[in-house]
Each structure stands twice: as C-alpha cells, then as structure tokens.
C-alpha positions as CSV (number, residue, x, y, z in Angstrom):
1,X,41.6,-10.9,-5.8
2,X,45.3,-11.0,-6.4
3,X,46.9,-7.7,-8.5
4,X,46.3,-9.7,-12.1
5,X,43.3,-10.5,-12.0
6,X,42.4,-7.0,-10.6
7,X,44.5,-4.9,-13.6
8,X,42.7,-7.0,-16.4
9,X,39.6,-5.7,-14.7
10,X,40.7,-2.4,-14.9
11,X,42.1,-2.6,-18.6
12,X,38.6,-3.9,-19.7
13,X,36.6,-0.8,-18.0
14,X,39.1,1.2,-19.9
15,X,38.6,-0.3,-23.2
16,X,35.0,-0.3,-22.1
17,X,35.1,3.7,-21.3
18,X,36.4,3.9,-25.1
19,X,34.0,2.7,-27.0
20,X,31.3,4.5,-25.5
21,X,30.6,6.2,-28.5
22,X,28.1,9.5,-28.1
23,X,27.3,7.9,-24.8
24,X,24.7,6.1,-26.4
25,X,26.1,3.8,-28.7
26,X,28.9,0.8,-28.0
27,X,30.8,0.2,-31.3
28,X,33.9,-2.0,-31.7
29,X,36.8,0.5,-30.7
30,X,40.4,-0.6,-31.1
31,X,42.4,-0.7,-28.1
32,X,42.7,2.5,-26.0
33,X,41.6,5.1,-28.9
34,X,38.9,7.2,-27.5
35,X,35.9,7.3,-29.8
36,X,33.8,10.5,-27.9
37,X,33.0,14.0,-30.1
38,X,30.8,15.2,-27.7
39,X,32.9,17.6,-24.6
40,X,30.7,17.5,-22.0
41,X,30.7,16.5,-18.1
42,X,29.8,12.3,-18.7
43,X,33.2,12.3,-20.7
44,X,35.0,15.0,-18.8
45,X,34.4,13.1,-15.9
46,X,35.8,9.5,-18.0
47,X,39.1,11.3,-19.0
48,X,40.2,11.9,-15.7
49,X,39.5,8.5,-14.6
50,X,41.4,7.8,-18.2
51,X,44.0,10.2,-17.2
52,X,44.8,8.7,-13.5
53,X,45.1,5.2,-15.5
54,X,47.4,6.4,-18.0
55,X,49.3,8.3,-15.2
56,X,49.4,5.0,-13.3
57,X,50.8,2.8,-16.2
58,X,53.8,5.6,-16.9
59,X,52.4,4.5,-20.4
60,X,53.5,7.5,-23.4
61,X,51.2,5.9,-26.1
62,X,47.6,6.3,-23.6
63,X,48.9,9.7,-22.8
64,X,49.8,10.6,-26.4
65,X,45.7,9.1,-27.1
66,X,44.9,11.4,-24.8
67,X,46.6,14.8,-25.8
68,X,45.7,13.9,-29.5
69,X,41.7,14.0,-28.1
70,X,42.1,16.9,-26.9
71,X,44.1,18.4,-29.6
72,X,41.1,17.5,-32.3
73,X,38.4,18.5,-29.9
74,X,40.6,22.5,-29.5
75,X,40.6,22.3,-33.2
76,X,37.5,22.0,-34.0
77,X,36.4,25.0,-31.0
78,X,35.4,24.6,-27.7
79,X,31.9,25.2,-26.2
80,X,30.8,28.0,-24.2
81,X,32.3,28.1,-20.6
82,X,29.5,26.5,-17.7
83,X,29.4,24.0,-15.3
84,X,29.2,20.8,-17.0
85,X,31.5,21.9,-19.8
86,X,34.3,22.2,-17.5
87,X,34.2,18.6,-16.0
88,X,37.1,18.2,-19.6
89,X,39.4,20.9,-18.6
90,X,40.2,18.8,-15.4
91,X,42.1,15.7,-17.2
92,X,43.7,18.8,-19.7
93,X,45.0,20.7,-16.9
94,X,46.8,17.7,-15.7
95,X,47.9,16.1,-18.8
96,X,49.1,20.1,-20.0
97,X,51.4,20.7,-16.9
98,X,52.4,17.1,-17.2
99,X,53.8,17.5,-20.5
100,X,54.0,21.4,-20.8
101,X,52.2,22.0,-23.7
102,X,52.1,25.8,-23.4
103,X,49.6,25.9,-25.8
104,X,47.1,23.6,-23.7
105,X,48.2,25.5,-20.6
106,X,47.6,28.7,-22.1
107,X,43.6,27.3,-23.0
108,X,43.3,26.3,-19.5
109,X,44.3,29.9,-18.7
110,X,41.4,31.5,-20.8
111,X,39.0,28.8,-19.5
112,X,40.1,29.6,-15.7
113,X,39.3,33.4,-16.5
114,X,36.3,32.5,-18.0
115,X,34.5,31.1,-14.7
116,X,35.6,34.1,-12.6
117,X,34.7,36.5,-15.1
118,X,31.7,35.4,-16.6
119,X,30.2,32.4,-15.1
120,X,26.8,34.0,-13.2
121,X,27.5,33.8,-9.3
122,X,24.5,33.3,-6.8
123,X,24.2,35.4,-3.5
124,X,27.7,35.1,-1.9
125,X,29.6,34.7,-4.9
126,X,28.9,30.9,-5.5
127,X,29.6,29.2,-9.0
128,X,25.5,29.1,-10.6
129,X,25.1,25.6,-11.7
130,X,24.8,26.7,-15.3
131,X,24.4,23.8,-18.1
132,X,23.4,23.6,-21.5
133,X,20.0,22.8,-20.6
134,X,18.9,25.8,-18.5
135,X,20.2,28.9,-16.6
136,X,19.5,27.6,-13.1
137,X,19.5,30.8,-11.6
138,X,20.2,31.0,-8.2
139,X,21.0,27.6,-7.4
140,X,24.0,25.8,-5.9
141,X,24.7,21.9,-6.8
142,X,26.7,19.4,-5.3
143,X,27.9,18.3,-8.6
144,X,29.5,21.8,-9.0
145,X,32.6,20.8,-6.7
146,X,33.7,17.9,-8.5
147,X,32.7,19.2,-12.3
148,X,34.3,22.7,-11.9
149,X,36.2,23.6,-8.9
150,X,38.5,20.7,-8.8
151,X,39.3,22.3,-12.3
152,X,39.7,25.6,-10.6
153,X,42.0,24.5,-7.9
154,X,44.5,22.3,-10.5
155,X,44.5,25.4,-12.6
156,X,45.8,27.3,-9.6
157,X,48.4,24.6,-9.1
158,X,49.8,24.4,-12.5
159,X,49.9,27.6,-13.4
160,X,50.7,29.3,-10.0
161,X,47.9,31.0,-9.7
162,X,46.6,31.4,-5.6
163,X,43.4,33.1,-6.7
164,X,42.5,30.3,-8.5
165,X,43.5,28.2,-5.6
166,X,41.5,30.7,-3.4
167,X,38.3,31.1,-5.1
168,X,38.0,26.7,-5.4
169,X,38.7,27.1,-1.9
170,X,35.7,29.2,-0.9
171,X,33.6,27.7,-3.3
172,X,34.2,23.9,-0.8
173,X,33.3,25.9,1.8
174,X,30.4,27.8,0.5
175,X,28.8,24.4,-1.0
176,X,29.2,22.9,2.2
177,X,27.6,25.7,4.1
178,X,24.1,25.3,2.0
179,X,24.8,21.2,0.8
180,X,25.8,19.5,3.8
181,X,23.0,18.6,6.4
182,X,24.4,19.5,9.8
183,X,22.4,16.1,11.4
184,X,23.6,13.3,8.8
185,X,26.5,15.3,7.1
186,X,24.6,13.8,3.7
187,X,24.3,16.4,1.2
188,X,21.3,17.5,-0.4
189,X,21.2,17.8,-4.5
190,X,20.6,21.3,-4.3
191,X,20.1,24.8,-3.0
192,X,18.0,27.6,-4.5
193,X,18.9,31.1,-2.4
194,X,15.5,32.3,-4.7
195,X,12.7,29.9,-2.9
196,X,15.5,29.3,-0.2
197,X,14.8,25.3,0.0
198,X,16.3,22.0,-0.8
199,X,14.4,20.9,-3.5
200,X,12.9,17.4,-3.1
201,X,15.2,17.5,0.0
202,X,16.8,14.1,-1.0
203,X,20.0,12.9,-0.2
204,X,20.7,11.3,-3.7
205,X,23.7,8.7,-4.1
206,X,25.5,10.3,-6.6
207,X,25.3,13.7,-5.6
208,X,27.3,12.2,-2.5
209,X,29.1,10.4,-4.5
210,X,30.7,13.2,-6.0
211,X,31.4,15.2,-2.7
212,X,33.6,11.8,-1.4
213,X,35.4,11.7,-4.6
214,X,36.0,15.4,-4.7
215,X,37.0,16.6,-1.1
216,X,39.9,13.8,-0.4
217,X,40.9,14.3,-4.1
218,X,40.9,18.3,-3.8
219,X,42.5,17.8,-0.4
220,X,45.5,16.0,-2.7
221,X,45.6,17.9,-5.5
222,X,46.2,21.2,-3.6
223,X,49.1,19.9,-1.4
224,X,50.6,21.9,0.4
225,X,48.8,25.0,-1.4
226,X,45.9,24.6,0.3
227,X,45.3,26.2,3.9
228,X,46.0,24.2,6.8
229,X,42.2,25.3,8.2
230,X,40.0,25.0,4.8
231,X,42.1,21.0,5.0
232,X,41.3,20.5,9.0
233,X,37.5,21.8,7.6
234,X,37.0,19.9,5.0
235,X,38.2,16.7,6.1
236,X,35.8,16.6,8.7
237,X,33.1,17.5,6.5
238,X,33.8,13.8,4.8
239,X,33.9,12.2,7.9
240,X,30.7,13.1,8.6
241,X,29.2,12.0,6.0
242,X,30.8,8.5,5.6
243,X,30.3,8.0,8.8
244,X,26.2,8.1,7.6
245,X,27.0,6.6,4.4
246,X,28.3,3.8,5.8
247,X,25.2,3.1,8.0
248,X,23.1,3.2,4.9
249,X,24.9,0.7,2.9
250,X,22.7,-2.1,2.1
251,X,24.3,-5.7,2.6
252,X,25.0,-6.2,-0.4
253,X,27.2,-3.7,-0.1
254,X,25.5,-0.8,-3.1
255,X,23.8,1.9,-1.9
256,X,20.4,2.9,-2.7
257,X,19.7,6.1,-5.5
258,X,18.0,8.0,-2.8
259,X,20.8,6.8,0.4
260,X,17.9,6.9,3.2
261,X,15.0,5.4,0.9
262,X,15.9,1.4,0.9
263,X,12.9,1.0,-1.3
264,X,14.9,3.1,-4.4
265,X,16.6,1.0,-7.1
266,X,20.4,0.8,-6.1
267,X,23.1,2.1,-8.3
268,X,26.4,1.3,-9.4
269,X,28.2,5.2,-10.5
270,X,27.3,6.2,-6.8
271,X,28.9,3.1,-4.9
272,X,31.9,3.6,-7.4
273,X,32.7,6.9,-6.5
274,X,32.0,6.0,-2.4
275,X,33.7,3.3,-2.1
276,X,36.7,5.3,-3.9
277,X,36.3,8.3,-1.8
278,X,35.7,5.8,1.2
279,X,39.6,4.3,0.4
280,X,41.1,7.2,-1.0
281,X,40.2,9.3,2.1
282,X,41.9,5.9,4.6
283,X,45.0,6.3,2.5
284,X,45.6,10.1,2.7
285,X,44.7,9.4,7.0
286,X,41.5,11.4,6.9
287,X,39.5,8.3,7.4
288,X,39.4,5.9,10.0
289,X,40.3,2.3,8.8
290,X,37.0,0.8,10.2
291,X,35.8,2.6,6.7
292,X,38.1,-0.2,4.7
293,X,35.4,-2.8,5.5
294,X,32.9,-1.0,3.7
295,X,34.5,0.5,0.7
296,X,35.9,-3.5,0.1
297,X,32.6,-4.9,-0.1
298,X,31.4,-2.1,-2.2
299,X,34.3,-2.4,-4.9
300,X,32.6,-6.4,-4.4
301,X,29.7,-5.2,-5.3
302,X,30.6,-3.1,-8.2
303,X,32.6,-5.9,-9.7
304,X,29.8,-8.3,-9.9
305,X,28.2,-5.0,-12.5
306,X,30.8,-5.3,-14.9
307,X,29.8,-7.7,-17.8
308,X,32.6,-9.1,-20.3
309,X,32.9,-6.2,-22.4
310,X,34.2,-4.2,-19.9
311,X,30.9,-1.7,-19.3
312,X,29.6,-1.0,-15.7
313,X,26.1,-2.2,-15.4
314,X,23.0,-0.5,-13.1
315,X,24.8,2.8,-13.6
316,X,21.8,5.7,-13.9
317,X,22.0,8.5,-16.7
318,X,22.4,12.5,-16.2
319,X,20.0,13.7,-13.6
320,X,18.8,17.1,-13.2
321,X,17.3,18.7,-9.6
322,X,13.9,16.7,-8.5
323,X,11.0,18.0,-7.0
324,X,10.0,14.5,-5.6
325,X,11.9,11.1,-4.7
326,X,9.6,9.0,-7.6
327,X,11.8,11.5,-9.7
328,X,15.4,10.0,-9.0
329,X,13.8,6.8,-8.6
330,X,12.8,7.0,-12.1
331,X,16.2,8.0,-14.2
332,X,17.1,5.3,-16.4
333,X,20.0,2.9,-16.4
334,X,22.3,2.6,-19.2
335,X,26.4,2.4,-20.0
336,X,27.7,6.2,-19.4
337,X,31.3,6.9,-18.9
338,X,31.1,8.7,-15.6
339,X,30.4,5.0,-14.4
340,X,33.7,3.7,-16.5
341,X,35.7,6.7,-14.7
342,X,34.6,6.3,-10.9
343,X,35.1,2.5,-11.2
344,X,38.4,3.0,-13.1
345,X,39.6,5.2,-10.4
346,X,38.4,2.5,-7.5
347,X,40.2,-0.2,-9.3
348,X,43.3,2.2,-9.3
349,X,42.8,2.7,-5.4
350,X,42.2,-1.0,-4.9
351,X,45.7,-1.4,-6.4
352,X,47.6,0.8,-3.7
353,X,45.2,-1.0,-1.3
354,X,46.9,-4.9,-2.6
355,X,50.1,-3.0,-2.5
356,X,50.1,-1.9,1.6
C-alpha cells in the first residue's frame, strides 16, 4: 500500500471514530466534529488516537475540534476521579501543554492530585482499579497502565512535576511485578492481593494489548525524564512478551481473545494495539526488526476489518475480570472507539514505517 491509499484509510477510521455516538449508535456526523457526551475510558482512549492524528496533520481546525470537546465536556462538570475516567485527561494533558491553555493545565493539575490523594491504593501503594461499576478492592489491572498512569507520567512532563513522573514510574514496575508471567512474559488480566490469585488466569488479548501500546509509548513520552534503569526494565519487559505474542499469532495474522486458546474468537482492538506496540517499539530500537514481519501482517489483517464507513469490525466491547475463559470468549462484538483509536494510531505508525 503506497502512503495515499494508506492516509484515506486513516481519514475514514477517523470520521468513523466521530460518529460513534454514545458508543452505541452510528449517526451521520459531519466531517471531523466529535459527536461523544459520555467521558469515559472507550472515548478517552479514541481522543488520543484523535489527538496523535491531529498532531500528525499540524492541522489547527482538528485540534481546535478537539479543545472545543473538551471545553463543553469541563463546562458541563467532570466525573468523579477513577481509573476509567482518567483514560480523557490523557489527550487533555497533551493538547493543554500544546497550546497552553492554563486553564486546561490547571484541571489536569487537580485531576493529577486527585489520584495520589484519593484514589484507594492496594498493598504496596498500587493505583485500585476503581470504575464506575464497582470498587474492586484490592485488585491490580493491566488496563490501569495505559488508562491512568500514562496520564500520570504526561502530567509530570507538562507541568514539571517529578513526583508525578515518579509515582507512574513505580506503578510500571509494580503492575509488572504481579501482571507479567515470569515464563511467557504474557500478562494476566488481573491481580487480587485479597484471594492472592490471577483470576481466570487468562492471558487475554487486549489486556496485552494495552501493555505493548503503553510501555514503548510511556518509554517516549517520558524522554529523557524517565530513569535510565525503570527504561533498561521496562523495555525488556515488552520483549518478552512479543517475543510470545508473536508465536501465538494465528496465520492470518489476528490474535485470538484468549492469546494461548486458538479455539477463542479472534479480535480486531487487540491486534490493533500489538501490531502498533509491535512497530512502535522497532522504531524507538527496543525491538528487534524480525518483529516488523509480524506487526505488517497484522495491520493486513486489521485492514481487511474496516468496512466503507470507516468502523473497525470484530472489535469486542468493555470487559470486566473473568472467572473462566467461556467468559472472554463470550463478550460481544460491536463498533467502540477504543478500536477506532488503536487502529488510528497503527495507521499513523504505518506511515513513519512507508517513510524509512
């Protein structure tokens, strides 16, 4: 695929992302106006895929659609701080320091304080995956790294703040110490210091999906802020698990909702955000370029999902902790945006990838 054909692609998943209205419904939309009321982690996560595009194109008016969602959304009062509701604060961190808006800058301040003040912590001081839903007391999820502490850590950047910097720091390392499985380097869903267990113990594709997205793009985002041992650590945290990821991808080139069960339906969000991760992480030199191969017949793969109006097919909805595989197995597929953001961003990484 030469670069046109690949940036019409990308322009239709992001007209696709907007008219995801309420997640549920697809209504006409009218260009790049995002049609979303609802702040919570699906869209959070769509914004900053939404934000890396407009960052990409240099283009004022998508970054001026942008500021103006988050300016109505402020106005109108912002949910109570948790996990999932801090998957938005991501894109407004960025698009804040971008343009310093002190106002914006000075809600990501309060949010920031927020977490460390009152978010409930789990033995060792770990961020308690708390969502609208339920308490979760105790636990540790994978999703926490991408949905919160890459928040954490641009917070620190932005507004100078090393504790900030610090605390998404430790919180990498203590996901990683309960997450990561020290034979495959997969990660398990979750970690309960109550029962002291895994769970279902499965190594679901999205949960890893987030953790290849989020270390290479934590690893960037910090820069030079971020210690010279938590990088060295957490890069070969990622290595590890490609390195199993990639001998689990099916030939087709998706991965499976459960990564070790071939018998689970596959799923489109997940090989998004690995095959991202995968070329993301050979670009910044963390990964080895075998990985290439793989990522490039994912990003195949994920194409052949999109249908004409832009939406990412076989993509599965919100899932919460499972006490069995049938569980994960059984989530329903549908249009979310957190599908539109993780193939938005691979499309964006294929780009630098024409471009070497």
């Amino acid at each position: 695929m030469n670069n046109e054909p690949l940036m019409n692609t990308l322009e239709r998943v992001v007209r696709g992302f907007c008219r995801l209205k309420n997640l549920d419904e697809v209504g006409a939309g009218d260009g790049f106006t995002i049609h979303f009321e609802e702040w919570e982690w699906e869209v959070g996560v769509g914004l900053y895929g939404y934000w890396r595009f407009a960052d990409f194109r240099n283009d004022t008016a998508l970054q001026r659609a942008i500021l103006a969602w988050y300016d109505a959304q402020i106005g109108k009062g912002l949910p109570e701080v948790q996990i999932n509701t801090t998957a938005p604060m991501i894109a407004l961190t960025l698009v804040a320091g971008h343009h310093q808006r002190q106002d914006l800058l000075a809600v990501v301040n309060d949010w920031a304080d927020a977490l460390l003040r009152e978010l409930p912590k789990t033995e060792e001081g770990g961020f308690q995956h708390v969502v609208k839903e339920q308490s979760n007391t105790g636990q540790l999820w994978d999703d926490t790294l991408f949905m919160t502490c890459l928040f954490l850590g641009v917070a620190g950047v932005v507004l100078e703040r090393r504790q900030l910097i610090d605390e998404a720091g430790y919180q990498f390392l203590l996901h990683t110490r309960y997450l990561s499985d020290p034979v495959s380097g997969l990660w398990y869903h979750g970690w309960t210091f109550i029962d002291k267990h895994h769970f279902a113990g499965v190594f679901w594709a999205r949960g890893n999906a987030w953790i290849t997205v989020a270390i290479p793009e934590f690893i960037e985002l910090m820069g030079e802020h971020l210690d010279v041992s938590v990088r060295r650590y957490l890069s070969q945290v990622v290595v590890r698990q490609v390195r199993t990821l990639c001998e689990l991808q099916a030939e087709n080139g998706m991965w499976h909702t459960v990564l070790d069960d071939p018998l689970s339906p596959q799923e489109s969000s997940a090989t998004a955000g690995i095959a991202y991760g995968m070329l993301r992480g050979v670009r910044m030199g963390i990964l080895n370029d075998d990985v290439r191969a793989h990522a490039l017949r994912a990003c195949d793969a994920v194409m052949a999902r999109i249908d004409d109006d832009g939406l990412v097919l076989e993509a599965s909805r919100g899932t919460m902790l499972g006490w069995d595989i049938q569980y994960y197995c059984d989530i329903a597929v549908a249009p979310v945006p957190y599908a539109q953001a993780l193939t938005m961003l691979l499309l964006l990484e294929m780009q630098h990838h024409r471009e070497r």
